[in-house]
Every structure is written in C-alpha cells, then in structure tokens.
N, C-alpha and C positions, 0 to 999 in steps of 0.2 A: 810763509808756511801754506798759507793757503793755493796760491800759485804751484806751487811745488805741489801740493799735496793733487789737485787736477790734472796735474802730468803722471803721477805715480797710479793714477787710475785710468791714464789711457790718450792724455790729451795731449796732440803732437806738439812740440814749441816750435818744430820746423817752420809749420803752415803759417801766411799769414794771415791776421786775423786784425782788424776795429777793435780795439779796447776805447769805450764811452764811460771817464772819469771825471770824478769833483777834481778840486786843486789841489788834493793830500799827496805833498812830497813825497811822503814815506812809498804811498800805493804807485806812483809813477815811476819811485828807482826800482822796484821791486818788477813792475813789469821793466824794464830796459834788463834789468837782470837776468831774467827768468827767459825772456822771449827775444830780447836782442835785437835786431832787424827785423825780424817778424812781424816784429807790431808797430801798429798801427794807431796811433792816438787821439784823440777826437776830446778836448775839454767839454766841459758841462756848461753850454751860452745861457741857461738859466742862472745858474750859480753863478755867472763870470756878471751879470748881468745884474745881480743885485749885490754883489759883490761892489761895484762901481758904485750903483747908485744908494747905497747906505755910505757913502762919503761923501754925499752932495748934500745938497739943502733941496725940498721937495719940488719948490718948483721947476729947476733944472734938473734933478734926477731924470723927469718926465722928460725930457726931450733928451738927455743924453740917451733912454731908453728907447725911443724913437729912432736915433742917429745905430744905434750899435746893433738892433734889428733889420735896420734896413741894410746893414753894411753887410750883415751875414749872407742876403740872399747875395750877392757882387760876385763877379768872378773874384778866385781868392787873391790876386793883385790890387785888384781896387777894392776890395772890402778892405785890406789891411791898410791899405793906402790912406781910405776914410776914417778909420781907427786911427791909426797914428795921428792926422791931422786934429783929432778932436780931443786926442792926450795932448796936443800940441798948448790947443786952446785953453784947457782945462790945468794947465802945469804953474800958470803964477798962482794964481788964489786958491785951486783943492792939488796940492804937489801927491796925495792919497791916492785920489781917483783918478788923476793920471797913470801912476805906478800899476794900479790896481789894473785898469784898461790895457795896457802894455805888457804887461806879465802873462808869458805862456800864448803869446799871440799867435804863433805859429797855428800852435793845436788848435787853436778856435778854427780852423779853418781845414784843416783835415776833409772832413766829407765833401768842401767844396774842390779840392785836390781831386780826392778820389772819382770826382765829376756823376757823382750820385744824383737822382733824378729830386725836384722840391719835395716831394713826399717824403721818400727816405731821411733823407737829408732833413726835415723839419722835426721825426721821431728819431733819428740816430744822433742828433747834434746836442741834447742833453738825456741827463740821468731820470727822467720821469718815469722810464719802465720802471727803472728798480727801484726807485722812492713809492711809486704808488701799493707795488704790495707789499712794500716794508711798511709800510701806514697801516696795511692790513692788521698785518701782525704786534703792531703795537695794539692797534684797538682792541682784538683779540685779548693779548694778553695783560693788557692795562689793571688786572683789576687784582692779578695774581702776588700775594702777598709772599710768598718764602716759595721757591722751589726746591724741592726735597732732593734731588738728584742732580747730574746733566740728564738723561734720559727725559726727566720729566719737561725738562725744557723745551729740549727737544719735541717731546709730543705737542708742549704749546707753541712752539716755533711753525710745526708742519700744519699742526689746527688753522694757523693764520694766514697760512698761504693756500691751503683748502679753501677759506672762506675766500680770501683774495682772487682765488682762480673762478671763482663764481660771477664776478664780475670784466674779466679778462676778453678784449674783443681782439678782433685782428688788425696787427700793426698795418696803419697806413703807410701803402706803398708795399706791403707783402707779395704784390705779383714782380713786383720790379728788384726782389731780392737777389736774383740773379745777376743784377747791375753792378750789386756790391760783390758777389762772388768773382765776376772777370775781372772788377778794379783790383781785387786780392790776389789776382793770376792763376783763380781756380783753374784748371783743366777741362773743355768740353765737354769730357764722359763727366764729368762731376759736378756741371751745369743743367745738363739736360734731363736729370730725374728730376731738380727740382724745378724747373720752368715748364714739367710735363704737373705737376703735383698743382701748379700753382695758374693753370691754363683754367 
C-alpha cells in the first residue's frame, strides 16, 4: 500500500532506483512487485551484521564482525567469496550463523555492483538514515498516552521529524551522488543539474 500509494502521487516505477532494506520478506516482495526490474536492492550490513553475531557466543561474534566488515569493502566477487568461506567455517558448530551469513547474500553487495565510490557506499549500505529519525520520533512521542484521532498522530509523527531534522547533516559522499545516478542509467541532462548543485 504504501509503495502503491507513492506511485498514485507521481512516482515513476519505471526509473530505476536503490531501495536500502532490513530483512522483512513481506517489504522485498512488495518492492519486486511494485518496481520489478527497476529496482535495485541493497540489505541493511548493520542489521545482517548483528543478525549473525547474536548466534554466536561473544568472543567469536567479534571477529566474525571483523571478517564480514572487511569483506564488504572487496570487490563484490571476493567479498562474497570471503563470506561464504566463513559460513563454511562457521556450519558444524553455529548451523544458525551460517544460515544467517548466507541469506540474501546477493543484496549485501549491491552498492559494490553499482561500483559506488567508499563514501556512498559506507551510508547507502545500511538503514541508519531512517532508523535515526525514526529514533527522533519515538523520543518525541514516547511520552504520549492515548491519541484522540489519526490526525493527532500524525501531528506527533511530523513534531518528531521536525525535531529530527534539527539535527540532520549532509550525507557522506553527497558530492558523488551523481555516481549512483549513472549506475541507475540516469540520463546526462538529469545528471548535470545535480553535479552543478552539488559543485
């Protein structure tokens, strides 16, 4: 619904576009749905990341964390290649964090496909944009005991991303956004306003 509902207000499913998700099933059939070819998927390496290491025992979480960070910067052949080998390792004694390692592998590596510059690529590779002002907005409205309306929700919804925007700086790697526009097969004219914006 939501998907849908951002096309019925103007947003092309043609183009393609980076979609930067958690692991929720439902939200990845929903974009394959909705956008088809178009899109572009990218998992969330924070999430995948402690996703793995909550099925380890602490001392090896740390270096699995280690291993799975450093495999991300790799071209995306040898990152995967170091991934697998460490689900390899990891399969007689945690069969969990193996699984867990190996699921969705592909899309962990997405932005290193799209051959995006480390900057990019370090804020496009998980959900911390949108986790941080949705943090906003919980703090905000943490304290709200009954909402009388949706309206009124909504007014404390927007309150929290007001306060959130207060603290909002510019994404690292914002001059190089036009890196990820040519990987998407933007067009020329629809590069050069914004690498003139961002000069």
């Amino acid at each position: 619904d939501l998907l849908t509902h951002l096309i019925e207000h103007g947003l092309d499913p043609q183009v393609e576009r980076l979609f930067v998700i958690d692991g929720s099933k439902a939200l990845r059939s929903a974009i394959e749905e909705v956008f088809g070819k178009a899109a572009r998927v990218q998992r969330c390496r924070s999430h995948k990341i402690r996703n793995v290491a909550d099925r380890l025992p602490k001392e090896l979480a740390a270096q699995v964390k280690s291993v799975m960070r450093a495999a991300y910067k790799l071209p995306e052949k040898e990152g995967k290649a170091r991934l697998r080998q460490q689900a390899s390792w990891l399969q007689a004694d945690y069969p969990d964090a193996a699984a867990s390692l190996l699921e969705g592998l592909d899309e962990l590596f997405t932005v290193n496909r799209l051959g995006l510059t480390p900057q990019l690529m370090r804020c496009l590779a998980t959900t911390n944009l949108i986790e941080n002002p949705n943090g906003a907005v919980r703090r905000v409205t943490h304290r709200v005991c009954r909402y009388r309306d949706a309206e009124m929700a909504l007014r404390w919804t927007a309150s929290g991303f007001l306060e959130a925007e207060k603290n909002f700086r510019r994404l690292q790697g914002h001059r190089e956004l036009w890196v990820l526009a040519t990987a998407l097969g933007r067009n020329a004219e629809s590069i050069a306003p914004l690498k003139s914006q961002l000069a």
